[in-house]
Backbone as ProteinMPNN parsed JSONL, in Angstrom:
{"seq_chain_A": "XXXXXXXXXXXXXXXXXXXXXXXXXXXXXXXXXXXXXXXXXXXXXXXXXXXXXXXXXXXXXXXXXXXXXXXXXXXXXXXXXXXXXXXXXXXXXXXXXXXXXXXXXXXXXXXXXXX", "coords_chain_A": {"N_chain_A": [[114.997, 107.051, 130.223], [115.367, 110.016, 128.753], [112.789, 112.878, 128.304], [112.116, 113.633, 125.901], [113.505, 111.923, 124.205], [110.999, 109.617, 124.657], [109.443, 111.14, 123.754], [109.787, 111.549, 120.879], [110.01, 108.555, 120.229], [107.57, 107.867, 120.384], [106.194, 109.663, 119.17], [107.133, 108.214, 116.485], [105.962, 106.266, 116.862], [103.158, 106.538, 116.541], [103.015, 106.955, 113.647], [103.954, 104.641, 112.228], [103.102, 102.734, 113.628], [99.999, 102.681, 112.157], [101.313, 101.173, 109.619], [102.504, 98.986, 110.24], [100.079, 97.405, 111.325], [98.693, 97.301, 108.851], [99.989, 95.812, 107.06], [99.817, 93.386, 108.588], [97.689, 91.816, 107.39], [96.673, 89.016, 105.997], [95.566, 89.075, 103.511], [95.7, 91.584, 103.079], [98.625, 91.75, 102.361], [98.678, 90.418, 100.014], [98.062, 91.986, 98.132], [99.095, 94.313, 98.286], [102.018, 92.599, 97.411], [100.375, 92.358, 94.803], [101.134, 94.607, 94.059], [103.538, 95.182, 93.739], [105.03, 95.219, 91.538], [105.223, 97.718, 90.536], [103.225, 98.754, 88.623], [100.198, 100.402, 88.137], [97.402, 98.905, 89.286], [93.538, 98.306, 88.526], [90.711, 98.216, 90.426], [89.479, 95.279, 89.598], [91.4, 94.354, 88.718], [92.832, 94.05, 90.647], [91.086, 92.343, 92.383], [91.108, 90.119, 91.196], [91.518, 87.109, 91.271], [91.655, 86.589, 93.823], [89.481, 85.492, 95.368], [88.076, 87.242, 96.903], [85.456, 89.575, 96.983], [85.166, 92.884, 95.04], [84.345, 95.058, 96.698], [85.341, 93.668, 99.361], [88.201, 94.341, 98.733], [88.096, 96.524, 98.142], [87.603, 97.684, 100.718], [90.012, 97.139, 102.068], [91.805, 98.33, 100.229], [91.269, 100.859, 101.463], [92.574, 100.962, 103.553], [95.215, 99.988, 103.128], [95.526, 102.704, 102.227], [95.184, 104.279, 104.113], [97.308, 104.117, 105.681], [99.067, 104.902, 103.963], [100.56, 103.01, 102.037], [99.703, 102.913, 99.894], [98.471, 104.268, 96.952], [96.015, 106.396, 95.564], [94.807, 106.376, 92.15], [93.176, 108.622, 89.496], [91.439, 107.164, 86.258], [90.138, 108.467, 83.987], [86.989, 107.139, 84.136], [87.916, 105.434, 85.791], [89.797, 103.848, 88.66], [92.592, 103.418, 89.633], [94.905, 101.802, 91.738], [98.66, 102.339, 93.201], [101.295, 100.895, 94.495], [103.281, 102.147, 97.314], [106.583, 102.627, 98.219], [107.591, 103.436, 100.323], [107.082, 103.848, 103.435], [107.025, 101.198, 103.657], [109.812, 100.949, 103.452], [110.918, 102.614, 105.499], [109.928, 100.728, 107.502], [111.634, 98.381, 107.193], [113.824, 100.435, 107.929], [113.853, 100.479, 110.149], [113.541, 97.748, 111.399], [116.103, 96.82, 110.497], [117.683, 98.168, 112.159], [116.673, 97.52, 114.814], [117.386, 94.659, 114.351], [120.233, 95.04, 114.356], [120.425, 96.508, 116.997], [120.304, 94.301, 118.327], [121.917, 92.393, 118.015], [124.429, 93.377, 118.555], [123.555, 92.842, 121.65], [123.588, 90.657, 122.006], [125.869, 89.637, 121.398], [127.708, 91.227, 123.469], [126.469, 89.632, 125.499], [127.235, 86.898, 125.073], [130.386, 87.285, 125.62], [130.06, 88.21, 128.076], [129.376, 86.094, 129.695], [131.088, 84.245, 128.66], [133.485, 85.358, 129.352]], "CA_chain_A": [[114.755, 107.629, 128.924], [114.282, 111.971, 128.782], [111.211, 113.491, 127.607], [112.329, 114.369, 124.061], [113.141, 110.98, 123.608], [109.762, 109.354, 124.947], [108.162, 112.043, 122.547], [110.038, 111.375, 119.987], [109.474, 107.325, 120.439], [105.731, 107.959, 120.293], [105.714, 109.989, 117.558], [107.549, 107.123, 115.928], [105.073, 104.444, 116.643], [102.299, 106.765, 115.752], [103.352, 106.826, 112.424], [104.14, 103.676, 111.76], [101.754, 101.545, 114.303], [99.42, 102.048, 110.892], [101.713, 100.489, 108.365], [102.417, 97.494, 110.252], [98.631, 96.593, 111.352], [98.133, 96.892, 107.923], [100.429, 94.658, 106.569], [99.685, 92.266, 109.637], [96.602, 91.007, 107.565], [97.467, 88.44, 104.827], [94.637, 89.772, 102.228], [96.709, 93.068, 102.334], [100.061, 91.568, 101.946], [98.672, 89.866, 98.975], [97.387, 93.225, 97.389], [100.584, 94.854, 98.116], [102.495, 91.495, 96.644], [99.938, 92.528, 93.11], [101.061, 95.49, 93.596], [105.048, 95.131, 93.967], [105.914, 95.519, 90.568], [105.225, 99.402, 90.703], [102.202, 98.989, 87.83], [98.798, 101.174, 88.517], [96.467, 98.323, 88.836], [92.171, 98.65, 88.763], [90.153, 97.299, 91.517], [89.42, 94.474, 89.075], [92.89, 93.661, 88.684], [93.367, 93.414, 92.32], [90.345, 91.269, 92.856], [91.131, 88.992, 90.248], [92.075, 85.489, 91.558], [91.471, 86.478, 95.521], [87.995, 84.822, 95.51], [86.991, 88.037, 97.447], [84.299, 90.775, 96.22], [85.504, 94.17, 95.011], [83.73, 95.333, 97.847], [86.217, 93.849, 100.543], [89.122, 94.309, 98.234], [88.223, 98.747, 98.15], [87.778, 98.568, 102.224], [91.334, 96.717, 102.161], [93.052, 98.861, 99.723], [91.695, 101.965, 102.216], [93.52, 100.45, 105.22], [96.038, 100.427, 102.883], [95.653, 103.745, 101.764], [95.237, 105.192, 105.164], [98.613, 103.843, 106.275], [100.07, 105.653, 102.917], [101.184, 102.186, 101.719], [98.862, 102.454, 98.779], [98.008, 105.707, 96.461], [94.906, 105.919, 94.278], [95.012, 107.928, 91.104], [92.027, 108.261, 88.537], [91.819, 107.49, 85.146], [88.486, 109.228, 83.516], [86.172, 106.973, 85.387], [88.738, 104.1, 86.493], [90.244, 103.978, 90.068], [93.968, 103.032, 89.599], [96.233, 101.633, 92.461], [99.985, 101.895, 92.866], [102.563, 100.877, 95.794], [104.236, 103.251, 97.838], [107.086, 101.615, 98.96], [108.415, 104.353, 101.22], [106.293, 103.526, 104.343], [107.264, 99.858, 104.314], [111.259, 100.944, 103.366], [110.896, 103.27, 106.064], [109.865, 100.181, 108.527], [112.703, 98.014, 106.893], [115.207, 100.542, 108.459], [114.079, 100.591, 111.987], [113.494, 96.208, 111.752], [117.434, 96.488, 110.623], [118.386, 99.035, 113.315], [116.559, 96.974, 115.662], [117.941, 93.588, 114.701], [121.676, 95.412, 114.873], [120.964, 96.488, 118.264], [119.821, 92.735, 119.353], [123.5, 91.703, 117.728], [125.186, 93.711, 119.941], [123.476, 93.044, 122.994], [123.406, 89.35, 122.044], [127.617, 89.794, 121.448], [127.985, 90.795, 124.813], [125.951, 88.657, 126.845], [128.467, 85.914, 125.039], [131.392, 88.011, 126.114], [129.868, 88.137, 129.703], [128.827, 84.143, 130.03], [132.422, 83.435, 128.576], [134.555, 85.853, 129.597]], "C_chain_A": [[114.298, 109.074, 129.14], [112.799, 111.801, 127.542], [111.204, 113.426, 126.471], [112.463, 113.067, 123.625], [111.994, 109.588, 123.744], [108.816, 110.02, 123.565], [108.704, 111.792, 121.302], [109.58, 109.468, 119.771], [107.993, 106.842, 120.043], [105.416, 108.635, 119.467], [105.97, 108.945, 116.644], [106.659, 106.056, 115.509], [103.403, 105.462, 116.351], [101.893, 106.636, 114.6], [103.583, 106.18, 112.191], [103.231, 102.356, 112.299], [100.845, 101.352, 113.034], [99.85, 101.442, 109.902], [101.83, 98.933, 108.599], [101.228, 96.962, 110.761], [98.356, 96.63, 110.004], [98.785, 96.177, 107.125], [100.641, 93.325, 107.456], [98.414, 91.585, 108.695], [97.012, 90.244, 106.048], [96.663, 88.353, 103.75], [95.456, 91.066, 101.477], [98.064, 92.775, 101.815], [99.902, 90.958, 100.464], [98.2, 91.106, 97.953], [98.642, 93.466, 97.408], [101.938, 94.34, 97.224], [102.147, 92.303, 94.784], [100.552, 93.833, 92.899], [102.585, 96.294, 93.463], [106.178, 95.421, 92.913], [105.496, 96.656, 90.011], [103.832, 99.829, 89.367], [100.948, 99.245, 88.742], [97.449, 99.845, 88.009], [95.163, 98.697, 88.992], [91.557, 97.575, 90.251], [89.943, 95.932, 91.151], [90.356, 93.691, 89.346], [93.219, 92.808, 89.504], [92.965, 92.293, 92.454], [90.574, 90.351, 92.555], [91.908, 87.454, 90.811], [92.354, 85.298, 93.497], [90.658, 85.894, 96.171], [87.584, 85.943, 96.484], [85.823, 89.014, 96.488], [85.298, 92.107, 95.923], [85.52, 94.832, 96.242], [84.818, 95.558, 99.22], [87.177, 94.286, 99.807], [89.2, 95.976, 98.459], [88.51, 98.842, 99.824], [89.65, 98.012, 102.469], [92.262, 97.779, 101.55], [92.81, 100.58, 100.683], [92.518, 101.841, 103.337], [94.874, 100.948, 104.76], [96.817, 102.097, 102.371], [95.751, 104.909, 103.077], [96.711, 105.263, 106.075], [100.014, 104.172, 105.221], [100.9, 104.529, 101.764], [100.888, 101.912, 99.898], [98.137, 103.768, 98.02], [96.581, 105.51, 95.25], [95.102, 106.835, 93.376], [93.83, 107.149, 89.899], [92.466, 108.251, 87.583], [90.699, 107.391, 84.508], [87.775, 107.913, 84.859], [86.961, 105.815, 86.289], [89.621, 104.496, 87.734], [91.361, 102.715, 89.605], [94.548, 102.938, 90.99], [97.442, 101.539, 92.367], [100.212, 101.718, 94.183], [103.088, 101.857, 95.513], [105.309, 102.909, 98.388], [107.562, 102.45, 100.02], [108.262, 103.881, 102.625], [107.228, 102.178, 104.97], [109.133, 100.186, 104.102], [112.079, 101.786, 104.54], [110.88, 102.092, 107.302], [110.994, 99.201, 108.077], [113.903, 98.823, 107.704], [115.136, 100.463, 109.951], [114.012, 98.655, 111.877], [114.831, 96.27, 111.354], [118.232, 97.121, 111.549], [118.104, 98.194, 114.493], [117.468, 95.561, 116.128], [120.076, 93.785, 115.073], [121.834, 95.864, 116.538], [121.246, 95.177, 119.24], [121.579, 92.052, 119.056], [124.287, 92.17, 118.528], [124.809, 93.048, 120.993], [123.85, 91.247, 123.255], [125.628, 88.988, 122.426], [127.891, 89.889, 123.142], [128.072, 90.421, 125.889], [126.881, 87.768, 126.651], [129.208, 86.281, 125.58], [131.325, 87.994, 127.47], [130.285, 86.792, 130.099], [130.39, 84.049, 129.372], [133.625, 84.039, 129.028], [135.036, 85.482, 130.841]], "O_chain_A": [[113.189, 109.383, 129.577], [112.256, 111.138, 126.659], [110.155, 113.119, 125.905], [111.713, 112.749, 122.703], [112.142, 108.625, 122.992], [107.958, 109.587, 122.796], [107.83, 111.838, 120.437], [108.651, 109.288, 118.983], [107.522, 105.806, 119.572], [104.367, 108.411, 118.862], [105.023, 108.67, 115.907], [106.537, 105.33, 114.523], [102.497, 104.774, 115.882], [100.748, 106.298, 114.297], [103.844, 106.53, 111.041], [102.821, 101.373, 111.683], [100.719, 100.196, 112.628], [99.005, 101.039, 109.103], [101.538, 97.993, 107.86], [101.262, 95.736, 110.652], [97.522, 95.753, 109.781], [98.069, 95.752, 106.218], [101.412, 92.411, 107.163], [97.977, 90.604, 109.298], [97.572, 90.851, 105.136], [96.996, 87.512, 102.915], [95.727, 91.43, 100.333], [98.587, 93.464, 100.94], [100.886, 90.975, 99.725], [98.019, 90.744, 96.79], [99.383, 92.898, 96.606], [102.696, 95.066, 96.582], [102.954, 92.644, 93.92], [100.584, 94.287, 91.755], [102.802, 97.478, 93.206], [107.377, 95.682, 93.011], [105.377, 96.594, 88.787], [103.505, 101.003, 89.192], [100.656, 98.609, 89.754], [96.812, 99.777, 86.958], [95.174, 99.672, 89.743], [91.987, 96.55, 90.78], [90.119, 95.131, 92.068], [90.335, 92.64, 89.987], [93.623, 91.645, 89.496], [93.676, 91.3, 92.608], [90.404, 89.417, 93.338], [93.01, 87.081, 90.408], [92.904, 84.43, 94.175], [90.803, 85.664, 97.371], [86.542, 85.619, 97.053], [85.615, 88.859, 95.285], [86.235, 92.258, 96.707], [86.565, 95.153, 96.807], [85.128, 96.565, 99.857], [87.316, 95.352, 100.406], [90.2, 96.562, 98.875], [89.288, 99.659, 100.319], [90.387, 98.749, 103.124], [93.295, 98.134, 102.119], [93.725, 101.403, 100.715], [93.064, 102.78, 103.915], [95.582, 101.783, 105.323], [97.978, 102.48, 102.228], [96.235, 106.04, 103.031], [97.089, 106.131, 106.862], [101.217, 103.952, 105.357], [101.645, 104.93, 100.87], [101.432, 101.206, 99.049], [97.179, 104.257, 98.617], [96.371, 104.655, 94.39], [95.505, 107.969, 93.637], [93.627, 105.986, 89.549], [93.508, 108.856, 87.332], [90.176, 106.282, 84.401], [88.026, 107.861, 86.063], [86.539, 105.427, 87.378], [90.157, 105.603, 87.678], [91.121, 101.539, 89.332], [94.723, 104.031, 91.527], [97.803, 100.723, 91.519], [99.5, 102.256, 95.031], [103.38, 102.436, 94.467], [105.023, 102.798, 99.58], [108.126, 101.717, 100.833], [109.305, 103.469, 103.133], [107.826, 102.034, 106.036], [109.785, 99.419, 104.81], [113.302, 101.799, 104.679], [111.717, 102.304, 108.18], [111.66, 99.168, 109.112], [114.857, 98.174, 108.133], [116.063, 100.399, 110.757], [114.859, 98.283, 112.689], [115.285, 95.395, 112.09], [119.374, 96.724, 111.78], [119.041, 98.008, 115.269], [117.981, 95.246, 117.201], [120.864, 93.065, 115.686], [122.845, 95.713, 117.224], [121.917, 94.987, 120.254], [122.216, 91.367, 119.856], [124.911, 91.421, 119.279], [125.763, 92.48, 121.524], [124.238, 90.715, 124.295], [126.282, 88.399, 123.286], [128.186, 88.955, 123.888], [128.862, 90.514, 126.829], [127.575, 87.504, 127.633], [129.145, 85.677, 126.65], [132.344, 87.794, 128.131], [131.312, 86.469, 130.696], [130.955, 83.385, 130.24], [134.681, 83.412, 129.112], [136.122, 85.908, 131.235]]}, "name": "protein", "num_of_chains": 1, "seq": "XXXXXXXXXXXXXXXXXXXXXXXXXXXXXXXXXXXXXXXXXXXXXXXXXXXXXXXXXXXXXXXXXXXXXXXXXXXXXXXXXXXXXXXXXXXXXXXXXXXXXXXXXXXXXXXXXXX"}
């Protein structure tokens, strides 16, 4: 592998190593879930039927917010969430680039073993 693409590789997983630890935890996937149909919900909202506290629900939606997955926007004194979907549509194309390379490679190990 050259340099450029090492550095480029690692910039890669810089930027994205935070989106998928934060949808590795299944509190956040369920926030993200409330938050899938593109409406600006309140922290309330979120909390509502998670049996957690506000509390964990704000340090959750910063994880999410630090990994861009999750935008806050005020409204006079209310703290609004929306989904970002970019982030995760962004890791959607490398998990389909990836699983197209595994099809190939998988193709011509058959091709080997039978040919």
């Amino acid at each position: 592998m050259s340099r450029s693409t090492r550095s480029a590789t690692s910039a890669w997983r810089r930027k994205h190593a935070p989106i998928f630890a934060a949808l590795g935890d299944p509190t956040r996937l369920e926030i993200v879930a409330k938050l899938g149909d593109g409406a600006r919900r309140s922290i309330a909202d979120i909390t509502d039927g998670t049996g957690l506290t506000r509390q964990a629900v704000t340090k959750h939606l910063r994880v999410l917010e630090e990994a861009r997955i999750v935008r806050e926007h005020r409204a006079g004194r209310e703290r609004l969430f929306e989904l970002d979907p970019e982030p995760i549509l962004e890791l959607r194309e490398f998990v389909d680039a990836m699983s197209a390379r595994w099809d190939r490679a998988l193709v011509r190990l058959k091709e080997m073993v039978e040919g």
